[in-house]
N, C-alpha and C positions, 0 to 999 in steps of 0.2 A: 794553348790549343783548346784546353777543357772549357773555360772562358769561353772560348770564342763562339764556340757550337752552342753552349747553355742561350749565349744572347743572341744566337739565329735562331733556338728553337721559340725563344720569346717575343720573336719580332714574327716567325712563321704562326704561333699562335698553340706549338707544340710545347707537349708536357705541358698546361694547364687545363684546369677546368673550365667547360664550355661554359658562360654566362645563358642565364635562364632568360628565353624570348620574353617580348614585352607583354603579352598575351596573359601568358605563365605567370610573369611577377603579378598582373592585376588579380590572379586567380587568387593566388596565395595572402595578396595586401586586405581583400577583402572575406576571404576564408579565416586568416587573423583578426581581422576586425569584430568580425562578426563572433568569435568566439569570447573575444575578449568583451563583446557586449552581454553576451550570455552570462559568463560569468558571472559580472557587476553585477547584474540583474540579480540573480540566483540570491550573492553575498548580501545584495542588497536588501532583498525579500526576506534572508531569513534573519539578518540582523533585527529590522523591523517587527519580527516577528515575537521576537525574544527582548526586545528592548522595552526600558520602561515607557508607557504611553507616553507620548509624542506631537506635534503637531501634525506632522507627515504619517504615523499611524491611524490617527484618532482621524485626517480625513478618507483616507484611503484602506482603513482597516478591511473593509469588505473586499477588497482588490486582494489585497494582501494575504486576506484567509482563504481566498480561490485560489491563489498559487501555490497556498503550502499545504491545505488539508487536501487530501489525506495523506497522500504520500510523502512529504516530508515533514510529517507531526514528527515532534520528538518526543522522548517520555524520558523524564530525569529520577524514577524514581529508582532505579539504581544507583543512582549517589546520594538518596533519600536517609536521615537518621535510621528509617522506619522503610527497608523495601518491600516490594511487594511478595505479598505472602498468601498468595491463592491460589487453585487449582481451578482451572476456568475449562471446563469443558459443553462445546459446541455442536449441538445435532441439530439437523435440518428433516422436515420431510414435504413431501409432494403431493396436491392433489391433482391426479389426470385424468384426461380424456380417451377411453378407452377406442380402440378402432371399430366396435359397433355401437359407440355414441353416448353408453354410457361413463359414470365418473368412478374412480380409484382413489383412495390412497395408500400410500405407499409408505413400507414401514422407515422409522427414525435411522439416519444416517448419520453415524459421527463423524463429523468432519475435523474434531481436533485430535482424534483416535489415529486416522489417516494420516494427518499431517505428523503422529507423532512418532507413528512406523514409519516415514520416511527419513526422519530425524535419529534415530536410534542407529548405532552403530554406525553413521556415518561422518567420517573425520571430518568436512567439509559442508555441511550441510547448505542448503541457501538463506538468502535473506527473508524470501516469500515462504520455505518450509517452515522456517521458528517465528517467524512475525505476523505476517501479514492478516490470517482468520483472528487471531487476538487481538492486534491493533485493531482491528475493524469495528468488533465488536464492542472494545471500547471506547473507541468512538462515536457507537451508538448510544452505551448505554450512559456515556457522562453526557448527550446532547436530550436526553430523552427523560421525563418525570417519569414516575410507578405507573401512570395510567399511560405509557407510552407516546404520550403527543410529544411533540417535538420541539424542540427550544430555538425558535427561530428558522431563520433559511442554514444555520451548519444541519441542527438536527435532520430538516428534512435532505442539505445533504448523507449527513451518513446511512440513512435511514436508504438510498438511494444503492450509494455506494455499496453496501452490505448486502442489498438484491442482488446487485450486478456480480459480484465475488460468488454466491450461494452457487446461482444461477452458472456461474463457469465449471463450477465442479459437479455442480448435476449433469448439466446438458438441457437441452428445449426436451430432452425425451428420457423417459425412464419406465422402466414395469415395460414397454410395447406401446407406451401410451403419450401421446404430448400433455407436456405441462403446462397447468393452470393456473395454480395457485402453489405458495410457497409457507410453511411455518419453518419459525425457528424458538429452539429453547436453545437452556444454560444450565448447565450444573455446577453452582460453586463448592466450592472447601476450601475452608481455612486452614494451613501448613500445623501441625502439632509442633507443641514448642519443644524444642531440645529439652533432652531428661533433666540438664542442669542449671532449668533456667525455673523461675517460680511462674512464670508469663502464667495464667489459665485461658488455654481456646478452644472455643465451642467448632468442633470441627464437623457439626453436620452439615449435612449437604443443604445449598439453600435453590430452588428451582426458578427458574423467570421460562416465562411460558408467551411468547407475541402470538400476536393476532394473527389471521392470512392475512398473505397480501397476495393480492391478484400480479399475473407476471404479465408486463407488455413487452414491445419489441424493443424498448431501449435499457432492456434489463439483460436482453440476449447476449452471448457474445458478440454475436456478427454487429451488434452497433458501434461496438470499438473500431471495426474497421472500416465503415460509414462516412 
C-alpha cells in the first residue's frame, strides 16, 4: 500500500522538487559562465604577473600591469631573508581657498597616525586600515627617482593613484575652505636591532618632502562614481 501511494505521488508530481523554468536555468547557465570567466581572467592575470617573462607577458605586459596595479600588487617581503624593517609615517597637508578668495594653508595631517589608531586594539582590523596608505606610497616611491619624476606611465600611475587616496581622506574641503593644492611627506625610521643581535642601525629619521600638486576633478572622490 506504502508502494502504491509513494508511486502516485511520483506520477502526480508530489513530494519532489519543482524543476527550475527554462528562464531561470538560462539565468544561472550564464550567471555561471560568466563567473567562471572572471575567475580565469583574474588567475590568469596574476599568474602572468608573477611568472618569469614570457611571450604572452612581454606582449601584453602593459595590459597586464593595468589589471593588477594597484590593487592587487603583492609584496613578498615577508617571506624575505631580510623583512621589512621600517617605520614609514605619512602626513599630508592642504593649500585652500578661503570663502573671501583668499588662499590657506593648512596644518600637517597624519594620516598613517590615523590609520594607526584605528588599527590598535582592534581584533579585526581591515585590509584598507593596515595596508592600503603604505602600499600606495610605496608604490610611489619605488616608481619615482630623488627628483620625483616618474618612471614611465606606472609612475605617473601611482603618482595618480596616491592623489586620489589623499584626497578621500581629506575631503574637496577643509579649514572652511575648498582645496587646491595637496603636499605630502614621509618620515622614515629604521627598526633598532634586537639587544642580542651585533646588526649596527642608524635609526634616524630620514624626511622626503613632494612637490604640490594641484587637485583636479578626477582626483575627487565623486570621480569613482562617474
Amino acid at each position: 500500500m506504502a508502494e502504491t501511494e509513494r508511486t502516485g505521488q511520483r506520477e502526480r508530481g508530489e513530494g519532489t522538487g519543482r524543476p527550475l523554468s527554462l528562464p531561470s536555468q538560462l539565468v544561472v547557465a550564464v550567471g555561471l559562465a560568466v563567473t567562471v570567466a572572471a575567475v580565469a581572467i583574474h588567475l590568469g592575470m596574476a599568474f602572468l604577473n608573477v611568472a618569469p617573462p614570457n611571450t604572452v607577458s612581454k606582449q601584453h605586459g602593459a595590459a597586464i600591469d593595468d589589471y593588477i596595479y594597484p590593487e592587487f600588487e603583492r609584496n613578498w617581503k615577508l617571506f624575505a631573508p631580510n623583512p621589512l624593517q621600517q617605520n614609514i609615517d605619512v602626513q599630508a597637508r592642504a593649500e585652500i581657498r578661503t570663502p573671501e578668495g583668499g588662499t590657506a594653508t593648512t596644518g600637517w595631517r597624519d594620516l598613517s597616525a590615523q590609520d594607526g589608531a584605528a588599527i590598535r586594539h582592534n581584533p579585526l582590523p581591515s585590509h584598507t586600515q593596515q595596508n592600503q596608505l603604505r602600499r600606495a606610497w610605496d608604490f610611489y616611491v619605488l616608481s619615482h627617482d630623488a627628483q620625483e619624476r616618474p618612471n614611465g606611465l606606472r609612475g605617473q600611475l601611482s603618482g595618480q593613484y596616491l592623489r586620489r587616496l589623499v584626497m578621500d581622506r581629506l575631503g574637496p574641503r577643509q579649514d572652511g575652505g575648498t582645496v587646491q593644492r595637496i603636499q605630502l611627506r614621509s618620515v622614515t625610521r629604521q627598526l633598532a636591532a634586537p639587544s642580542w643581535s651585533e646588526e649596527k642601525t642608524d635609526t634616524r629619521p630620514v624626511r622626503r618632502v613632494l612637490p604640490w600638486w594641484t587637485v583636479t576633478a578626477d582626483d575627487l572622490p565623486e570621480a569613482k562614481r562617474r
